[in-house]
N, C-alpha and C positions, 0 to 999 in steps of 0.2 A: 504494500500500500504506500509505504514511503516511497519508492520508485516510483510509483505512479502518479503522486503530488508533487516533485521533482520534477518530471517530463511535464506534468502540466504547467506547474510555474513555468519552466524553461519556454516553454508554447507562449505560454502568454506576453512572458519579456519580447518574443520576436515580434510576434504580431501587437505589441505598443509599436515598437522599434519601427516597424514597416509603417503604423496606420501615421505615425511622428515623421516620417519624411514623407510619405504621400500628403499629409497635411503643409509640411514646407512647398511640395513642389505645386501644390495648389494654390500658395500663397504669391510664390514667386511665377507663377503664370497668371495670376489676379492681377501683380505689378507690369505682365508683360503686354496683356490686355488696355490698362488704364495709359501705359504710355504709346500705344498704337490708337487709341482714340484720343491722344491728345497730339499726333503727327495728324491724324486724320481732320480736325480740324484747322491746325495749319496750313495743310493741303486748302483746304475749303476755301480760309480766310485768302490765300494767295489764289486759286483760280477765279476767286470775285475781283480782286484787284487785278490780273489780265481783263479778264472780262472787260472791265469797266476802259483799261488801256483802249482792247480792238476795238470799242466804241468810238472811243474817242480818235483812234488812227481811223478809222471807219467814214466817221463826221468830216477829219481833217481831208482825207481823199476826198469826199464828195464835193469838199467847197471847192479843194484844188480843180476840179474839173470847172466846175459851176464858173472858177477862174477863168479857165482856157477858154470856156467858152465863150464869155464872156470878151476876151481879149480877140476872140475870132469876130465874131460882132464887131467889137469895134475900128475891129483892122477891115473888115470888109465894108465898111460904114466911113470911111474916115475920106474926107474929101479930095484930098490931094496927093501926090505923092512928097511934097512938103510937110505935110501935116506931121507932128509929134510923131514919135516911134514907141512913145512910152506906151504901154499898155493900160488900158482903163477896168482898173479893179471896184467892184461894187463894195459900195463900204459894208454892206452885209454879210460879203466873204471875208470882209478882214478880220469883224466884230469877232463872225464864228474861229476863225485861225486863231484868233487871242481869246477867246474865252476857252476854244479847244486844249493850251497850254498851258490854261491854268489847270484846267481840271488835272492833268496829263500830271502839274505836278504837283497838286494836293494829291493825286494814288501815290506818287512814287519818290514824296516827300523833300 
């Protein structure tokens, strides 16, 4: 009977022993967990601030155009061949250019 309360303690010491580092290794997969959802919002945080960049390189391309064309107009409009060479930008494309680089750098500080 002593032998037999012997092999059980001994049993029992293992299996603490085991359930004491499966408990760690749950722990330290709990830490591994919490710091993968706090990369994951990182990620988050930085693919809003692209986002918000393509917009704005987005916007900035379309006035560029709205420019050229603009500047095509004028040049095919323009009376003389003396007349200025300068190109005629609408102040609405300029407005959009400069408010475009503000935003551009409140994202990117």
């Amino acid at each position: 009977m002593a032998v037999d309360l012997q092999n059980t303690v001994a049993s029992l010491l293992i299996k603490d022993k085991i359930a004491r580092d499966t408990g760690s290794r749950a722990e330290d997969g709990g830490s591994a967990v919490e710091k993968n959802i706090e990369a994951m919002k990182l990620i988050d945080k930085s693919s809003e601030q692209i986002a918000e960049v393509i917009g704005v390189i987005s916007k900035i391309a379309a006035q560029t155009q709205l420019e050229r064309q603009a500047v095509r107009r004028a040049h095919d409009r323009r009376p003389s061949p003396k007349a200025s060479n300068r190109p005629v930008v609408p102040n609405s494309a300029r407005t959009a250019r400069r408010s475009g680089h503000k935003r551009a750098s409140r994202v990117w500080g």
